[in-house]
VOTI-346177 format. One record per atom (N, C-alpha, C, O, CB): x, y, z; residue in three letters. Coordinates in steps of 0.05 Angstrom, whole numbers, padded with zeros to 5 digits, always signed. Glycine has a CB too. Layout:
# residues N
XYZALA/...
END
This chain:
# residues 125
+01589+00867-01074UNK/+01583+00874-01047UNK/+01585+00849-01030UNK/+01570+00830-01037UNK/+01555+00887-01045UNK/+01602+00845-01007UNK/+01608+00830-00993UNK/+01601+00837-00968UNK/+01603+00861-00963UNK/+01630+00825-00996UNK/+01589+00819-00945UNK/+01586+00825-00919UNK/+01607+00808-00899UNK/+01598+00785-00893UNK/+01556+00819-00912UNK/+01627+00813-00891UNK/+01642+00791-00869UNK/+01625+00781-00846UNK/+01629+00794-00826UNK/+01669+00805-00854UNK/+01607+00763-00842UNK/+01581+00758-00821UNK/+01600+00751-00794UNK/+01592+00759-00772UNK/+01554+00727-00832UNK/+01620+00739-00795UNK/+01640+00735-00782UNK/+01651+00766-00759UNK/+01657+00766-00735UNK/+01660+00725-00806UNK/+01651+00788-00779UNK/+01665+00811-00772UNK/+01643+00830-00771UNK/+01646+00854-00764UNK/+01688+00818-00792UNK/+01622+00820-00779UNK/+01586+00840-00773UNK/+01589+00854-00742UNK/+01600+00841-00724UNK/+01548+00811-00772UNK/+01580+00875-00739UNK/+01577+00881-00716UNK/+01588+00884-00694UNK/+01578+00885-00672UNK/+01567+00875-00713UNK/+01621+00884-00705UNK/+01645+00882-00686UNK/+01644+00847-00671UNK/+01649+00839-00649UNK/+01641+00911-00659UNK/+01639+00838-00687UNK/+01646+00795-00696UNK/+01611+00789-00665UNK/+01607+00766-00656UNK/+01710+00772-00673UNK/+01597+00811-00659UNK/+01578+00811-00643UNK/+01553+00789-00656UNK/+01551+00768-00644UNK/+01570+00841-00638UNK/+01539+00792-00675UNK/+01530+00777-00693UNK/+01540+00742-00685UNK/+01530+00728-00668UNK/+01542+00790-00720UNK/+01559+00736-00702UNK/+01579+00715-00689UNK/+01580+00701-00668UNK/+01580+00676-00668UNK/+01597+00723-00686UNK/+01583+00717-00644UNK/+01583+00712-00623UNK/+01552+00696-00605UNK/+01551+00678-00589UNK/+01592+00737-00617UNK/+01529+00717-00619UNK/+01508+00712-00613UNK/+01497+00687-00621UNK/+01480+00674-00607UNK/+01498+00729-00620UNK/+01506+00683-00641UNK/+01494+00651-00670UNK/+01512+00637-00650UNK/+01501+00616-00644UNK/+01508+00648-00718UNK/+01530+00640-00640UNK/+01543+00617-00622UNK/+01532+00609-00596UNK/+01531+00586-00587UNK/+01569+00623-00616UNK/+01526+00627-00588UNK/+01518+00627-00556UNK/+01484+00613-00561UNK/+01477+00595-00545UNK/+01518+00666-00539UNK/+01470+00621-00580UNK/+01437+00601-00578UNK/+01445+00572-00592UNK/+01430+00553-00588UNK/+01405+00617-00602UNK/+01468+00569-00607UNK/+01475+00542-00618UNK/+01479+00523-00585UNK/+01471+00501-00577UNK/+01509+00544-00642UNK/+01494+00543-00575UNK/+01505+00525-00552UNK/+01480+00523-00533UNK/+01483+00507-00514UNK/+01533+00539-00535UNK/+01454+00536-00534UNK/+01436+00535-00519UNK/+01415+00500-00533UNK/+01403+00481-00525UNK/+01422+00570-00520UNK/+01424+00510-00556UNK/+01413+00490-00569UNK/+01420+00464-00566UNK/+01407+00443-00567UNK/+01415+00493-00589UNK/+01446+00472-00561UNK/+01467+00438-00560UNK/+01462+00429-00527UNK/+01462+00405-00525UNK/+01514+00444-00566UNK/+01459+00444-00504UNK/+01449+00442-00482UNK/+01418+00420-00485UNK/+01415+00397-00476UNK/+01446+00473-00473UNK/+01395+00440-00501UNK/+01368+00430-00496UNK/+01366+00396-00508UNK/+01353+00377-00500UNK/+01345+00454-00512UNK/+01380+00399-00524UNK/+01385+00370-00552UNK/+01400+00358-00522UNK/+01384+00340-00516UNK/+01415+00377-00595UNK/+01413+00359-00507UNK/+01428+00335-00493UNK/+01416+00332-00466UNK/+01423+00316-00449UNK/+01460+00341-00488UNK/+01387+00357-00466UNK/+01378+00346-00428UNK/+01348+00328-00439UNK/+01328+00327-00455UNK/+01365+00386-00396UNK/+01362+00316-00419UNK/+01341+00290-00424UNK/+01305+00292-00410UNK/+01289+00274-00408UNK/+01360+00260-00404UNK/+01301+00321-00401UNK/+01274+00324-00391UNK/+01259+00338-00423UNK/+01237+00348-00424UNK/+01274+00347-00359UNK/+01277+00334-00445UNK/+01268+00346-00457UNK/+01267+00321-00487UNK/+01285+00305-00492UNK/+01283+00374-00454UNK/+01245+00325-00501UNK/+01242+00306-00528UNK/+01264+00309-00559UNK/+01270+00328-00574UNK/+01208+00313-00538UNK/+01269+00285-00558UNK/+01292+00285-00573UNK/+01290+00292-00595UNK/+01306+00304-00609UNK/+01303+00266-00573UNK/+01264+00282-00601UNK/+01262+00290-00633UNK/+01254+00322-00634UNK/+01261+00337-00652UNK/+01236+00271-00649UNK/+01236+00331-00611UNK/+01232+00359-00628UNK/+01246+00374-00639UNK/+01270+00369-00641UNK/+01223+00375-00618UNK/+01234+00399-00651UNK/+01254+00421-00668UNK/+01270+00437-00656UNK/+01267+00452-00638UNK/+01241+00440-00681UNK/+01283+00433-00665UNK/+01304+00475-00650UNK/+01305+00483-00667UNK/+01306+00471-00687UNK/+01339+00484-00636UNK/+01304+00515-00665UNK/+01309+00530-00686UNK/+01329+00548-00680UNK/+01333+00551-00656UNK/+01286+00542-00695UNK/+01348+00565-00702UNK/+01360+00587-00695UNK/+01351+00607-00708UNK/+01349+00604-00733UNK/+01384+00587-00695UNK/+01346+00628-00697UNK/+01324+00654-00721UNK/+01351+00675-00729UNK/+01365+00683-00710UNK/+01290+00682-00696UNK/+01357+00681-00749UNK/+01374+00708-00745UNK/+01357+00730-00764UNK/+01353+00727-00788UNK/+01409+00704-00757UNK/+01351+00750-00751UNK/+01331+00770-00763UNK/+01351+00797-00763UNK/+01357+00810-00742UNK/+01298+00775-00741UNK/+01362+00804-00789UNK/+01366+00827-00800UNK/+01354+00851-00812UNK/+01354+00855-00837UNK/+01374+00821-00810UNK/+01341+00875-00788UNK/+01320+00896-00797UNK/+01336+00917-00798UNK/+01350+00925-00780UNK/+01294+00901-00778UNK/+01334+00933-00834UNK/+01348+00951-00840UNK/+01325+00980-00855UNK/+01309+00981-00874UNK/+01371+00936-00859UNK/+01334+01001-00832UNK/+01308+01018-00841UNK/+01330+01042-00848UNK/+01346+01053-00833UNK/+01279+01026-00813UNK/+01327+01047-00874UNK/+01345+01068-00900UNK/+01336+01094-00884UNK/+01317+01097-00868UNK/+01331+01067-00942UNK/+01357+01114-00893UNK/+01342+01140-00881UNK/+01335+01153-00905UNK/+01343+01142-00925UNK/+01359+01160-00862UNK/+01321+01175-00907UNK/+01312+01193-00931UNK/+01327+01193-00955UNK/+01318+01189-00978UNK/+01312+01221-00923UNK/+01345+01196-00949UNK/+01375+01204-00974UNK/+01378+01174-00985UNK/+01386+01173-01008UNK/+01414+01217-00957UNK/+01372+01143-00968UNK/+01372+01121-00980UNK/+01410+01116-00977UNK/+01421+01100-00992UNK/+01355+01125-01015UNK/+01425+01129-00959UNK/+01452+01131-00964UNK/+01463+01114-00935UNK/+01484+01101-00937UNK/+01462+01165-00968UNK/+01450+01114-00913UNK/+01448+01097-00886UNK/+01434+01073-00878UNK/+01412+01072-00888UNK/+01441+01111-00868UNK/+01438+01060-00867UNK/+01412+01046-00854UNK/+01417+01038-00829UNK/+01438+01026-00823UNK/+01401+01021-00869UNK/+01400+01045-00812UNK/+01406+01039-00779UNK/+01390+01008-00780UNK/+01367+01003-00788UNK/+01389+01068-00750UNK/+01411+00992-00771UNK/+01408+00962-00768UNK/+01403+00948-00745UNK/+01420+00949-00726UNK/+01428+00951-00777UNK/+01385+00937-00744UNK/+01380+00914-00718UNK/+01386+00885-00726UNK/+01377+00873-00746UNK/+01346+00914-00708UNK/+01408+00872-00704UNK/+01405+00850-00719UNK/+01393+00833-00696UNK/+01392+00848-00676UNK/+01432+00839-00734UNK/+01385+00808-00691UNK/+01367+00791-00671UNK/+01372+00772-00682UNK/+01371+00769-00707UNK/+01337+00795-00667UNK/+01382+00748-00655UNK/+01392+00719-00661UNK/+01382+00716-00637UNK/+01388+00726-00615UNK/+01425+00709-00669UNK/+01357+00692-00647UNK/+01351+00683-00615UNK/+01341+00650-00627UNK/+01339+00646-00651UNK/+01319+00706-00594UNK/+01335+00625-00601UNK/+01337+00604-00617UNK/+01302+00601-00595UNK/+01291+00618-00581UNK/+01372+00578-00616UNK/+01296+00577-00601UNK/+01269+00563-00597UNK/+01278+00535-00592UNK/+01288+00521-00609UNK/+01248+00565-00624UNK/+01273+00528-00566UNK/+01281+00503-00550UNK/+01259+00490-00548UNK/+01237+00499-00551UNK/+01293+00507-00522UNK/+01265+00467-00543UNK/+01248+00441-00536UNK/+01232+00450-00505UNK/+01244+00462-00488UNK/+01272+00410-00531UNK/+01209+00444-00504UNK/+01202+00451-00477UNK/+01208+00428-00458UNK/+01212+00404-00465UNK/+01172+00459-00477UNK/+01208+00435-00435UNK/+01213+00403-00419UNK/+01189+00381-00418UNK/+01165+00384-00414UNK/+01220+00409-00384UNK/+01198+00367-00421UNK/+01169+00341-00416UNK/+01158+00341-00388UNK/+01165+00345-00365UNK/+01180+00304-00420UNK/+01136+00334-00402UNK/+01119+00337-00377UNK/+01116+00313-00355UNK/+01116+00290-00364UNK/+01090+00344-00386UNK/+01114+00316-00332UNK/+01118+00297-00311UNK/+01090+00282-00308UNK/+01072+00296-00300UNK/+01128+00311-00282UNK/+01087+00265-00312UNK/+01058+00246-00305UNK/+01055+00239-00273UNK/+01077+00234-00262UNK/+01060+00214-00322UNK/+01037+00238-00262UNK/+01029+00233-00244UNK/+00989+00229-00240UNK/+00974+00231-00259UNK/+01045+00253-00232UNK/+00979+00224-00214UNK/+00961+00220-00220UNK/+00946+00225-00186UNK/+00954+00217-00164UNK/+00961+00195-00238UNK/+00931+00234-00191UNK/+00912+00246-00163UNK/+00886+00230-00154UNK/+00869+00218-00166UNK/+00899+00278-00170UNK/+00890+00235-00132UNK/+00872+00216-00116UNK/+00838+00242-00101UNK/+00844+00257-00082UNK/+00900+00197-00082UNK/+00823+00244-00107UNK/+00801+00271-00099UNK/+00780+00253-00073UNK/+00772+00230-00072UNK/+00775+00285-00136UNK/+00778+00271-00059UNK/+00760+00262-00037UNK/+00754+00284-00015UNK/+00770+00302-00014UNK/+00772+00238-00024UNK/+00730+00284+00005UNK/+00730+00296+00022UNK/+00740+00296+00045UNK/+00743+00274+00056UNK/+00715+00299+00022UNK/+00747+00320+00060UNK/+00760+00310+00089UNK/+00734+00310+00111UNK/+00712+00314+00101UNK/+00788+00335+00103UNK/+00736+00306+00138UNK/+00722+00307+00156UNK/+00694+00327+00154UNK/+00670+00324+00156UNK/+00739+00310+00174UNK/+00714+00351+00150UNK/+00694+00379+00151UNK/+00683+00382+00121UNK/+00675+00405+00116UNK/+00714+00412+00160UNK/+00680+00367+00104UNK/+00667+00366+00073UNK/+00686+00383+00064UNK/+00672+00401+00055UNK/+00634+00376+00066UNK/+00713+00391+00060UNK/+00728+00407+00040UNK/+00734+00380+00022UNK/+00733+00357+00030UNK/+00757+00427+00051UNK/+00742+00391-00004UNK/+00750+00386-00021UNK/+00785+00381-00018UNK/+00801+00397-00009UNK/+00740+00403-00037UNK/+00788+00356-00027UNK/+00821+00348-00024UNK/+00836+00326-00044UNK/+00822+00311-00059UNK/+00825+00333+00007UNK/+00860+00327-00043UNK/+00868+00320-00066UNK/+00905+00306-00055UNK/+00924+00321-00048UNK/+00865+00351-00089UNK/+00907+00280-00056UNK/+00930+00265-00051UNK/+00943+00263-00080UNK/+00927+00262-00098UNK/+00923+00235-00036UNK/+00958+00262-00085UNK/+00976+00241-00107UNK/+00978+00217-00101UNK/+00984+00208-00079UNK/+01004+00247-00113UNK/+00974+00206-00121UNK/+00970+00167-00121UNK/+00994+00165-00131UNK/+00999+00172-00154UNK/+00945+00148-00143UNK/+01015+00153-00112UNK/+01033+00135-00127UNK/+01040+00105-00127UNK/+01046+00093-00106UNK/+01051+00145-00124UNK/+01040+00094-00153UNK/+01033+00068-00156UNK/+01070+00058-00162UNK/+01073+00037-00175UNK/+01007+00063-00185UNK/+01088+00066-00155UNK/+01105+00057-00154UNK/+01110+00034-00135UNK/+01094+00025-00119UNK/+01117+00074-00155UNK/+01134+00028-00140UNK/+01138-00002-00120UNK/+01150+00017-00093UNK/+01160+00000-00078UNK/+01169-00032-00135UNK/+01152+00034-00085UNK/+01149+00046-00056UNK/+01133+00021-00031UNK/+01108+00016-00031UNK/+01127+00079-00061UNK/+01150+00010-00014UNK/+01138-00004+00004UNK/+01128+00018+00023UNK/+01114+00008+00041UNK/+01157-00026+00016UNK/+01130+00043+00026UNK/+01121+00058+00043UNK/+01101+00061+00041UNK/+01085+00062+00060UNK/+01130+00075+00045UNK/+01093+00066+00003UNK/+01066+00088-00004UNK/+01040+00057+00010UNK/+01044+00033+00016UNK/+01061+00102-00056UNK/+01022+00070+00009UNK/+00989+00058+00018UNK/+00972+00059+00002UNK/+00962+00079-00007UNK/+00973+00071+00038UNK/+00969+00042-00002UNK/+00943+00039-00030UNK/+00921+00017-00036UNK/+00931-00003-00026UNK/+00958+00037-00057UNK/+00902+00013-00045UNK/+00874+00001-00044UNK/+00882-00025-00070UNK/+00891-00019-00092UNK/+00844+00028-00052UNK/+00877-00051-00062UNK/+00883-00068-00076UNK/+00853-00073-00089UNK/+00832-00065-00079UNK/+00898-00090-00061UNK/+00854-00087-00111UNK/+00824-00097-00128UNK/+00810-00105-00105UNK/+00786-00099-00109UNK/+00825-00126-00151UNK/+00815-00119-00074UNK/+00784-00119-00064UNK/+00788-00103-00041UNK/+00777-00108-00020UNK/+00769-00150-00056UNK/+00806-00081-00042UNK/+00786-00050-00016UNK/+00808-00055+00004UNK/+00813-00037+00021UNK/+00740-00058+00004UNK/+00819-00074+00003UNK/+00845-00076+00028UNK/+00862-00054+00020UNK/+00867-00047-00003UNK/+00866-00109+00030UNK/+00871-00044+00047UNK/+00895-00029+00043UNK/+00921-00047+00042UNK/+00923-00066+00057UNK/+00897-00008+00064UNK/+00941-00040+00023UNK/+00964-00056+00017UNK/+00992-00035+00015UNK/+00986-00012+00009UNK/+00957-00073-00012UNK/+01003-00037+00016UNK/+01035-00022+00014UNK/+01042-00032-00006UNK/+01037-00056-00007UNK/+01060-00027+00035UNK/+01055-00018-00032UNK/+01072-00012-00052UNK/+01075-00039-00064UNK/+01069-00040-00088UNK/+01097+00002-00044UNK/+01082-00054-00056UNK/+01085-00083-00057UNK/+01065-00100-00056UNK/+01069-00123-00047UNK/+01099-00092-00040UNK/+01035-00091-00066UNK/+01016-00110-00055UNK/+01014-00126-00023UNK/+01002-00147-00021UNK/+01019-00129-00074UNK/+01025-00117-00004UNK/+01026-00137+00015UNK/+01010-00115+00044UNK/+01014-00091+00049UNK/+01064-00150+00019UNK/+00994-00134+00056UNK/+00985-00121+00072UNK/+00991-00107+00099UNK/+00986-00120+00119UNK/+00972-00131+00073UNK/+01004-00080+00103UNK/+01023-00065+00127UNK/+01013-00077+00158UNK/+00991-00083+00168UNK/+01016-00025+00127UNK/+01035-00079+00165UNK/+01033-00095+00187UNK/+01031-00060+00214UNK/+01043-00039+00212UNK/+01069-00123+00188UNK/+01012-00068+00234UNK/+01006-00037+00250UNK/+00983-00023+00238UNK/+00975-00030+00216UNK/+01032-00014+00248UNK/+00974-00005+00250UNK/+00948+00011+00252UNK/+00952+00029+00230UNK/+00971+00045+00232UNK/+00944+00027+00281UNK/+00939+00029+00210UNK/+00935+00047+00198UNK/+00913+00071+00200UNK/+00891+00065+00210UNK/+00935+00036+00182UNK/+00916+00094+00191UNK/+00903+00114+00203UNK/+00878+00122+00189UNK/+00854+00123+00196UNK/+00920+00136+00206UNK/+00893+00129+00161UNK/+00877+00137+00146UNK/+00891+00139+00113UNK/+00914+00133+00109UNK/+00868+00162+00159UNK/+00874+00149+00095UNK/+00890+00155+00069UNK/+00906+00178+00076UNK/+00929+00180+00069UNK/+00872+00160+00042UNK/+00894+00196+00091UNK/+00901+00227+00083UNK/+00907+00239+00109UNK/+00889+00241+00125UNK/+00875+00245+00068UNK/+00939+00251+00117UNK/+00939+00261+00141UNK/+00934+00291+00147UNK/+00934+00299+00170UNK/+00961+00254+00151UNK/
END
């Protein structure tokens, strides 16, 4: 007894194992995603016989399991506004000469450590 897996299911089978390989070969090359984790490809063959044991109506299922994307780091700044709500900036400590940010002694400084030249307002507009 031979199965052609190639020619399974009118070559459908086949087709399918190709199309999550290529999903696979996609997730393995985007770079938001970890190199080392796993991929998998599942192929699940469910065969339920009928009474007589002479048929079997077949399901076949090819699906794969990707890398999830990595997660973005960032980091939040919490404080109250005027009217006591609750509020929440993102701190970014990049070299941005734009961003505004609090040096070791309480000065406000721009991205660059250096102190913004003009009126500053506030942290939070």
């Amino acid at each position: 007894m031979q199965v052609d897996i190639n020619n399974l299911a009118g070559g459908a089978m086949a087709e399918r194992i190709n199309r999550e390989l290529n999903k696979v070969a996609e997730n393995v090359l985007d770079p938001n995603t970890k190199a080392e984790a796993v991929r998998t490809v599942t192929i699940s063959i469910k065969i339920k016989p009928n009474e007589a044991r002479q048929i079997g109506q077949t399901d076949i299922e090819v699906k794969s399991s990707l890398a999830p994307a990595k997660g973005v780091p960032t980091q939040f700044v919490f404080d109250f506004d005027r009217e006591g709500n609750a509020v929440l900036k993102e701190l970014n400590l990049s070299n941005d000469r734009d961003q505004m940010a609090l040096n070791d002694a309480g000065d406000v400084v721009d991205g660059t450590g250096t102190s913004p030249s003009g009126k500053v307002v506030g942290m939070f507009k």
